[in-house]
C-alpha positions in Angstrom: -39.5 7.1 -73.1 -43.2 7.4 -71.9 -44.6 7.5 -75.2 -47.4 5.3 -75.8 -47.8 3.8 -72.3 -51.2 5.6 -71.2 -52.5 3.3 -74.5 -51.3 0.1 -72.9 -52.7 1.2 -69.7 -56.2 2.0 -71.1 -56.2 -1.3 -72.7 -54.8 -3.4 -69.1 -57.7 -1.3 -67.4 -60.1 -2.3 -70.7 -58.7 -5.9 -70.5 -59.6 -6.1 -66.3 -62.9 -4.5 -66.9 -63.7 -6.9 -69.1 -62.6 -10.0 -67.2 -64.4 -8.8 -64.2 -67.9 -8.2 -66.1 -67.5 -12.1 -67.8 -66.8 -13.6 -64.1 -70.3 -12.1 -63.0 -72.3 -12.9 -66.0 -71.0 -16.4 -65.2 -71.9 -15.8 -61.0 -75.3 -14.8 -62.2 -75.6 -17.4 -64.7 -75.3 -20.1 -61.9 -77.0 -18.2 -59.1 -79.9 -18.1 -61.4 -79.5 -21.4 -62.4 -79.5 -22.5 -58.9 -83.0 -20.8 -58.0 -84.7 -22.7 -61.2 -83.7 -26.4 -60.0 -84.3 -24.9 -56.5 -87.6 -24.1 -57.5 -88.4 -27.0 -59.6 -87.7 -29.5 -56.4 -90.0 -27.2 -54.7 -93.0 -27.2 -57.3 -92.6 -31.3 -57.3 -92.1 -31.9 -53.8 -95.3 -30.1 -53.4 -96.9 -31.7 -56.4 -96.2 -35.3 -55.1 -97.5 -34.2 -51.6 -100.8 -33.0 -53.3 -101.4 -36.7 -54.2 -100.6 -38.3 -50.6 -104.2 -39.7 -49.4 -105.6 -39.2 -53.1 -103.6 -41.8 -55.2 -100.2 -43.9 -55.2 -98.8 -41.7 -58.5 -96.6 -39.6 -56.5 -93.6 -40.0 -58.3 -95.8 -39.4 -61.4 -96.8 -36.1 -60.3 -93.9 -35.0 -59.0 -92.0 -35.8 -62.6 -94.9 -34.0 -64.6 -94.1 -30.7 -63.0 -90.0 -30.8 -63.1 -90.6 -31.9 -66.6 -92.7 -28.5 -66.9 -90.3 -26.7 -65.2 -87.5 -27.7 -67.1 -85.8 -30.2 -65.1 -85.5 -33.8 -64.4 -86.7 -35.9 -61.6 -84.4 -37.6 -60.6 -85.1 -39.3 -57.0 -88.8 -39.5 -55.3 -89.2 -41.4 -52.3 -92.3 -40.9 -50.0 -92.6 -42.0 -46.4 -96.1 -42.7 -46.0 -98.0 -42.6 -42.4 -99.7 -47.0 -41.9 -103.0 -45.5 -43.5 -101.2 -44.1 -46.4 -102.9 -40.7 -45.7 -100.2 -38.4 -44.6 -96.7 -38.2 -45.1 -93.6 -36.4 -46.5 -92.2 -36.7 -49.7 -88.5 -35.9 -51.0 -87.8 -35.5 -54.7 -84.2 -34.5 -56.3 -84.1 -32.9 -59.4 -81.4 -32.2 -61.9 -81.4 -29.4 -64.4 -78.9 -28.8 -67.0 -77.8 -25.1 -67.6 -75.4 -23.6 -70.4 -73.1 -21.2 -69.1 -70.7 -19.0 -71.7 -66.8 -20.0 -71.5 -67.7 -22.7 -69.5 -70.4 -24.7 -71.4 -72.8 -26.8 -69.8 -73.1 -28.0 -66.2 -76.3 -30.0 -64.6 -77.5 -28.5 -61.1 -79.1 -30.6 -58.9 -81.7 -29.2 -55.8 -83.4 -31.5 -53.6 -87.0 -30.3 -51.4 -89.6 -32.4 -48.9 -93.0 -31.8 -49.2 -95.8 -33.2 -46.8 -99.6 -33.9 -45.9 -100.3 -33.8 -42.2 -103.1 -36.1 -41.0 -106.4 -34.4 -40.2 -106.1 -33.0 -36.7 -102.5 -33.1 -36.0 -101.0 -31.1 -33.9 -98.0 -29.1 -34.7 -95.9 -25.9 -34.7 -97.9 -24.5 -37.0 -101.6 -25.5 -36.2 -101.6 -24.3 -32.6 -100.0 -26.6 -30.3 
């Protein structure tokens, strides 16, 4: 009456093992994913801060370097001191990744990047 049930045993455990190893490719997939569009708001945020002071093609610069990094821009506003020579900077970028099973998805990461004025005084200069 047994006969033959270790085999469907071995291939429920083969079946889990399987199933279990696809969910974290997926997990990793998307984790990974995650970092890269995290990264890519990041790079630009700090790309468009680089041009506070120097010239008014933040946006430019900031879309240059997700472009590079494999995403899209896809928000930059700046909120520029009266001078125009310090600020902050917030992009939002939008990658598009291509997950097995579950095709493709777009990820989306937003950063703020900023130039203190020369002289200020903050957490992280001393006062």
């Amino acid at each position: 009456m047994d006969r033959g049930s270790a085999t469907i045993w071995v291939l429920a455990a083969c079946v889990l093992i399987a199933l279990a190893g696809t969910v974290a490719v997926l997990r990793t997939e998307a984790v990974l994913a995650r970092h890269r569009a995290e990264s890519a708001a990041d790079l630009a945020a700090l790309a468009a801060a680089g041009r506070i002071g120097v010239g008014a093609d933040y946006c430019a610069a900031a879309r240059a370097i997700a472009s590079a990094d494999g995403a899209v821009l896809g928000r930059c506003v700046p909120a520029l001191d009266a001078g125009g020579r310090s600020g902050t900077v917030i992009v939002r970028v939008r990658a598009s990744v291509r997950l097995p099973v579950v095709g493709t998805r777009t990820v989306t990461a937003t950063a703020r990047a900023g130039r203190l004025r020369t002289g200020a005084v903050g957490p992280d200069r001393g006062g």
